[in-house]
C-alpha positions in Angstrom: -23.7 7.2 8.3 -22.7 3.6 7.7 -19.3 3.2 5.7 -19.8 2.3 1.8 -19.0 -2.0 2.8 -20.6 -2.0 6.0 -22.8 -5.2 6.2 -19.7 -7.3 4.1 -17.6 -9.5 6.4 -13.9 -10.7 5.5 -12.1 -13.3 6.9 -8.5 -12.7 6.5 -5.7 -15.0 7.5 -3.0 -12.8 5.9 0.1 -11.1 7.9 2.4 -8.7 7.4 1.5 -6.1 4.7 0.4 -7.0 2.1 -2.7 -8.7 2.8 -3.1 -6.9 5.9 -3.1 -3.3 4.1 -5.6 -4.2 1.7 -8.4 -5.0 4.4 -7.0 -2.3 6.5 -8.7 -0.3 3.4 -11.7 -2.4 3.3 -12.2 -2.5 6.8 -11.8 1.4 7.3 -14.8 1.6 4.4 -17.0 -0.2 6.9 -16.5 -3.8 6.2 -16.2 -6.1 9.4 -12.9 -8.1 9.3 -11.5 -10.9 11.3 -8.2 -11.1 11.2 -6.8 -14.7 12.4 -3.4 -14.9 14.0 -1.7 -17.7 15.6 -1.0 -17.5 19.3 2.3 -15.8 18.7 0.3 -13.2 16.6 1.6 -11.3 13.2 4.9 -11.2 12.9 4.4 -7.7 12.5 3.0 -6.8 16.1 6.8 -7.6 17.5 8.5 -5.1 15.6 9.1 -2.8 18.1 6.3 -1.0 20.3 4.8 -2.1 22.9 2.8 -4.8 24.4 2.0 -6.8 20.9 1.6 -3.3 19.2 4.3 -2.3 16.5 3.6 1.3 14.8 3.3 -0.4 11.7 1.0 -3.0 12.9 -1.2 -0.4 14.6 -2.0 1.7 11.4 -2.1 -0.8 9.5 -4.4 -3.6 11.6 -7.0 -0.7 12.9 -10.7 -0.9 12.2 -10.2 -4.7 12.7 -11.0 -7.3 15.2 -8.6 -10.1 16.3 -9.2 -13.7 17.4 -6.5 -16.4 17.8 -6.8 -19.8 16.0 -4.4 -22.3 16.1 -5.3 -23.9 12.9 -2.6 -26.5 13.2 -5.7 -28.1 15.2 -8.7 -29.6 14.1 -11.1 -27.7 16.3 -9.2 -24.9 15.4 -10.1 -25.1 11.8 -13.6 -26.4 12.1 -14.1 -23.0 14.3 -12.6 -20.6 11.4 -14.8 -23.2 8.9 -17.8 -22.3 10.9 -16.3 -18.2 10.6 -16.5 -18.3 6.8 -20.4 -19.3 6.7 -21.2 -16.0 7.3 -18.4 -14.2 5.4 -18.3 -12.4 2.0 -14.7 -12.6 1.2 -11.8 -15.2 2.2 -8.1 -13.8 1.9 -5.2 -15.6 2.3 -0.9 -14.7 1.7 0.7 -17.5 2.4 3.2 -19.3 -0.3 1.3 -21.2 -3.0 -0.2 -24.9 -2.1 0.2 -23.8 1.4 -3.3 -22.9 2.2 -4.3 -26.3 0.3 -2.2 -28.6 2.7 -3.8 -26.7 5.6 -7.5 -27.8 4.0 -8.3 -24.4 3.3 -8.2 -24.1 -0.8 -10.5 -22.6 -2.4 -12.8 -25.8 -2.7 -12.8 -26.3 0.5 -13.7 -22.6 1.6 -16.2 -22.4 -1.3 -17.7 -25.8 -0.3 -18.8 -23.9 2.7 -20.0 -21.1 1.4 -20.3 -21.3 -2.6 -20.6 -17.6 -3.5 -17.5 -16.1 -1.3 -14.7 -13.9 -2.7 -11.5 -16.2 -2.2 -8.8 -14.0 -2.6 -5.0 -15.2 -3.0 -2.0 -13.1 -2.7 1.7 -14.1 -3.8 5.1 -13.1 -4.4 5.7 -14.3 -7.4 2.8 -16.0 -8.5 1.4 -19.5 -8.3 3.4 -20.9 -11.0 6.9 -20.6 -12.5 10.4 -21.3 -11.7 10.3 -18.4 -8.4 6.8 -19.7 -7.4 8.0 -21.9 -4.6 10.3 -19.1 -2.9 9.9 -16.8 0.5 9.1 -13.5 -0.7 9.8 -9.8 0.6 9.4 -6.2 -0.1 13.1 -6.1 -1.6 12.6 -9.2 -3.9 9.7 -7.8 -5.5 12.0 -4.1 -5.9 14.6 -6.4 -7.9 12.6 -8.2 -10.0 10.1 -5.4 -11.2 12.8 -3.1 -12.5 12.2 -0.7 -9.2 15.8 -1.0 -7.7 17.3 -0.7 -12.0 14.5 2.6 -12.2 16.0 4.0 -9.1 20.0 3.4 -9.8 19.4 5.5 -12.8 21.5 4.7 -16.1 24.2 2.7 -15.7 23.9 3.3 -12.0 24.1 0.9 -9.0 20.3 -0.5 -8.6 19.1 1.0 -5.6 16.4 0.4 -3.6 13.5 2.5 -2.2 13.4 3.6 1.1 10.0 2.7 1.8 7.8 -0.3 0.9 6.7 0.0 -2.2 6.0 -3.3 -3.2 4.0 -4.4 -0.6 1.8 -1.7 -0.7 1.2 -1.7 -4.1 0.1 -4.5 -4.3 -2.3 -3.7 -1.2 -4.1 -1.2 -3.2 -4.5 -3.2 -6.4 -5.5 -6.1 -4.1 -8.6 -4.3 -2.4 -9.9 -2.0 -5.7 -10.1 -5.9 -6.9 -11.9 -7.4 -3.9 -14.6 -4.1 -4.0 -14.7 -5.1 -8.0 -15.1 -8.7 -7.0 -18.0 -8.2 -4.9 -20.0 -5.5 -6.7 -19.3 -8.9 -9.6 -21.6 -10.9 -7.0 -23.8 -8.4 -6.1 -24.9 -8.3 -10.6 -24.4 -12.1 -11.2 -25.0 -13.8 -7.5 -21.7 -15.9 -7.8 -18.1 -15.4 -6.1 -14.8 -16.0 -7.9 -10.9 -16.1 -7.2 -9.2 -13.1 -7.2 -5.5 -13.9 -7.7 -2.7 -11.5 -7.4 0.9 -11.3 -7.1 3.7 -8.3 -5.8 5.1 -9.2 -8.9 2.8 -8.3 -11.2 0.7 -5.7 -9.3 4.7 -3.7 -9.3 5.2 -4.2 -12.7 1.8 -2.9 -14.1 2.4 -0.2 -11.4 6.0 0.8 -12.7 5.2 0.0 -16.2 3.3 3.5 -17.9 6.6 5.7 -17.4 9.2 3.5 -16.3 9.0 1.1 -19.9 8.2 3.9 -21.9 11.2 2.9 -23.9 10.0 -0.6 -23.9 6.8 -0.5 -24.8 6.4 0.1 -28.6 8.1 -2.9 -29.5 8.9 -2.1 -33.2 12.5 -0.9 -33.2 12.4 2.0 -35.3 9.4 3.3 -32.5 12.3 2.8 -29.6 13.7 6.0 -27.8 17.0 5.8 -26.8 17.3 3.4 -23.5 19.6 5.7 -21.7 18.3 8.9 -20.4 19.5 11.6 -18.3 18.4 10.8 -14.5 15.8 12.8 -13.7 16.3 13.8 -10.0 13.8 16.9 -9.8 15.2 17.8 -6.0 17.4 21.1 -5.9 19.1 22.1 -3.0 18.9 25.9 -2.2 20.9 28.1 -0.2 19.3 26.8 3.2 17.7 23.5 2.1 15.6 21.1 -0.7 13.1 22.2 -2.6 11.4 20.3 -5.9 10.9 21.9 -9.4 9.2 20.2 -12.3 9.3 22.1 -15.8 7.8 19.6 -18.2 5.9 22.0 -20.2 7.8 24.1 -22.3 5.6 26.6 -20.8 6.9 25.8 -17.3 10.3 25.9 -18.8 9.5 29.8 -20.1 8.0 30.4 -16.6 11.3 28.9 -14.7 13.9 31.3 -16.8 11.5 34.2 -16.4 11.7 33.4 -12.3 14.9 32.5 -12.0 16.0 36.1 -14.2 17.6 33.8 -16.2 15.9 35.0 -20.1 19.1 34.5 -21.7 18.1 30.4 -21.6 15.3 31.0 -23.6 17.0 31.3 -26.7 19.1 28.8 -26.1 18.5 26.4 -29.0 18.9 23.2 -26.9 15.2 24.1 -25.2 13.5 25.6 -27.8 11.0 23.3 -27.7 9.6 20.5 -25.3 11.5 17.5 -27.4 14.8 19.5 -26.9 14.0 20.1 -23.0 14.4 15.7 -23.1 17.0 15.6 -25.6 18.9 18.0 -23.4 17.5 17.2 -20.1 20.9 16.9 -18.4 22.3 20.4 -19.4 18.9 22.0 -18.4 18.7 20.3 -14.9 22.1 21.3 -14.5 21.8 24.7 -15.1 18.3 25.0 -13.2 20.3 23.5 -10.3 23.6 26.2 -10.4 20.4 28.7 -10.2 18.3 27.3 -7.6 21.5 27.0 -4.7 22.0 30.5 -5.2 18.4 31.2 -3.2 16.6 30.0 -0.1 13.6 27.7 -0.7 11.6 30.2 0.8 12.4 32.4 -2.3 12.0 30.1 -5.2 8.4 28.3 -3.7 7.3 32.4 -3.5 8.7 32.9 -7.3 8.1 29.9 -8.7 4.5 29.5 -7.7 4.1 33.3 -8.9 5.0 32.2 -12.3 3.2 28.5 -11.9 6.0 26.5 -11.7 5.3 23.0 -10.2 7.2 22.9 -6.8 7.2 22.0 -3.4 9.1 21.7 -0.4 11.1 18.6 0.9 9.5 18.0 3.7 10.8 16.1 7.2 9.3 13.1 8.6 9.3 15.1 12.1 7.0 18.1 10.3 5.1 16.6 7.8 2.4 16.7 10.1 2.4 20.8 10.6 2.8 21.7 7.2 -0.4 24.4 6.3 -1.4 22.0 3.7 -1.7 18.9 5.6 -3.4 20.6 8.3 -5.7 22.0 5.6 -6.3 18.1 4.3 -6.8 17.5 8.2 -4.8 14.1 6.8 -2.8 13.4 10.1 -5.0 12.8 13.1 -4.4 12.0 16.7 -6.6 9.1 18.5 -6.2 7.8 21.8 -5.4 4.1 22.0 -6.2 1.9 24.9 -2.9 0.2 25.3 -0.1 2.2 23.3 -1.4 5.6 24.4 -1.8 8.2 22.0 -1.5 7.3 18.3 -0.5 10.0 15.2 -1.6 8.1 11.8 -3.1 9.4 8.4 -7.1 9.4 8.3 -8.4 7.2 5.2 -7.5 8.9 2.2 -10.5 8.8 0.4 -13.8 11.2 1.4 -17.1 10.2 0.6 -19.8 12.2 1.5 -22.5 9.6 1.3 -20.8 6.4 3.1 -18.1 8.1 4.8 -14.4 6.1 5.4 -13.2 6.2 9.0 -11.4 4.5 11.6 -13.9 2.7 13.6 -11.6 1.0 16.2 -7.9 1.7 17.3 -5.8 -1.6 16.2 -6.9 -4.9 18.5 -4.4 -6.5 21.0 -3.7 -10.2 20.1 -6.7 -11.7 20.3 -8.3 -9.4 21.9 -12.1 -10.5 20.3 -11.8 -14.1 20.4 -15.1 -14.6 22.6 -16.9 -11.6 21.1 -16.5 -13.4 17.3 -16.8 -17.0 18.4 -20.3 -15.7 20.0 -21.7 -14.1 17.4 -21.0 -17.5 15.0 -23.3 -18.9 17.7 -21.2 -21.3 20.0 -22.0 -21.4 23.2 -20.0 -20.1 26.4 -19.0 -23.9 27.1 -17.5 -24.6 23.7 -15.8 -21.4 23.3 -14.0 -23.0 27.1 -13.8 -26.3 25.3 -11.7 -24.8 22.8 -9.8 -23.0 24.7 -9.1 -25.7 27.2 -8.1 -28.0 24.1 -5.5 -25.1 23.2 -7.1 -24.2 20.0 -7.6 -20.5 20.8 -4.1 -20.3 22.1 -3.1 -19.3 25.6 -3.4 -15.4 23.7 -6.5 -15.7 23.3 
């Protein structure tokens, strides 16, 4: 079975995450995308690994094929020109008014072909005093209220320990492309889809994280500083997580923990009291929980449906029953680095099924398979070549 956006073709000029992750999405739902480097390649291949092949770069550039372009030349920009004839969607990261000086704006990609999706990812956006700056994960952390959410009140800001941003913005970038192209498929006519880590992090962080901020009224505000709500215990032999929101859950934690005297303590008589009082009620949940092994309070807990969980280790995450159950983690066999332990797609679909259709390419390792299929001949893929436009990758 074909995937759901097999038959669409995406030209994408994007490196590093951002852009990368979002056809990385696309591309593992069947969609057929070129990803352009420059001779040296994403910067992203060089980050360790081997041969051109980061870990990062190789789960997140699979199901794609690679062709070098040097599109600081002439040919080598008439050639990716002639690539976007047949394409569906154009995407492009770079810093705003930088894919205009290089002649590929918007007009000039939709000149070719008038109905294509021309997508645009920033930092900070296309206007505005931050417009013109370099932009990574971190920035985006600071500026979105991330690294303030994380410090906790009247903590140091702190940042995340993973890429956040970047990925964010990934997702919200390709649920707009699909959105952009089922537009086309109703009305016949492409548009610009315009996007920035900025915003697609603060409408991700907004719901909970400005919950105090959002009913702008003052007599609707809550109180600004909150307890910080760190909802990992540490038990007798290691982590485990506990969420009582409910006062249900709170009922069900006291009756687990054999601690009923709590539940008549007026501070949590009711859910509003459980935030009033958060701190005290963490605190006391916590003096509990170290007393047991996590082994102990995931049996009791789960007995009285308490949300928990483990904390799990990088090293195991992969052998835990309930990922093997998911089958999330799987093992393929790549050419070049070997053998490869990523996550499948996390989406099933029974009718177009996602999947990884090819292990991550080498630097341009499809250079004469794509140039072919736009139909140039054998001798003008040399040409090229020979003129230095393909790079000496390629």
């Amino acid at each position: 079975m074909a995937g759901a956006l097999t038959g669409y073709r995406i030209v994408d000029i994007t490196q590093v995450i951002s852009g990368p992750l979002a056809t990385r999405i696309l591309a593992d739902q069947g969609a057929d995308v070129l990803k352009i480097e420059p001779p040296t390649g994403d910067i992203l291949r060089h980050m360790g690994g081997i041969s051109g092949l980061s870990p990062t770069f190789t789960t997140i550039n699979r199901s794609k094929r690679s062709i070098v372009l040097d599109l600081k030349q002439a040919a080598a920009l008439d050639t990716l020109k002639r690539l976007v004839r047949g394409a569906d969607v154009f995407i492009q990261n770079s810093r705003p008014g930088a894919a205009d000086a290089m002649g590929l704006s918007e007009a000039a990609i939709r000149e070719i072909r008038p109905d294509i999706v021309y997508v645009s990812i920033s930092g900070f956006g296309e206007t505005g005093p931050f417009a013109h700056k370099r932009v990574y994960d971190p920035m985006i952390q600071g500026m979105s209220t991330l690294a303030e959410i994380q410090g906790g009140p009247g903590g140091r800001p702190r940042l995340m320990r993973v890429i956040i941003p970047d990925k964010v913005t990934a997702l919200t970038a390709s649920q707009a492309i699909t959105a952009a192209l089922l537009a086309r498929e109703r009305t016949g006519e492409g548009q610009h889809v315009r996007l920035s880590m900025l915003d697609a992090v603060l409408a991700f962080a907004w719901p909970e994280g400005m919950a105090y901020h959002t009913f702008v009224a003052d007599h609707l505000q809550k109180p600004k500083q909150v307890a910080r709500r760190d909802l990992i215990y540490e038990t007798s032999d290691g982590y485990v997580v506990v969420s009582t929101v409910a006062h249900r859950e709170w009922e069900a934690f006291c009756r687990a923990a054999e601690k009923t005297e709590w539940l008549s303590d007026p501070r949590f008589a009711d859910t509003a009291g459980l935030v009033k009082n958060a701190k005290e009620r963490l605190d006391l949940m916590a003096s509990a929980i170290r007393e047991r092994s996590t082994e102990h309070w995931l049996e009791v807990l789960d007995r009285e449906d308490v949300p928990c969980a483990p904390v799990l280790m990088r090293e195991d995450v992969h052998l835990h029953p309930q990922v093997v159950a998911n089958e999330i983690v799987v093992e393929d066999e790549h050419p070049v680095a070997g053998k490869v332990r990523q996550t499948r797609p996390a989406e099933r679909m029974d009718g177009t099924p996602s999947e990884i259709s090819r292990p991550a390419p080498t630097l341009g390792q499809h250079t004469d398979e794509i140039l072919a299929e736009s139909g140039l001949e054998e001798s003008e893929i040399t040409a090229l070549r020979e003129a230095g436009a393909l790079g000496r990758s390629a």
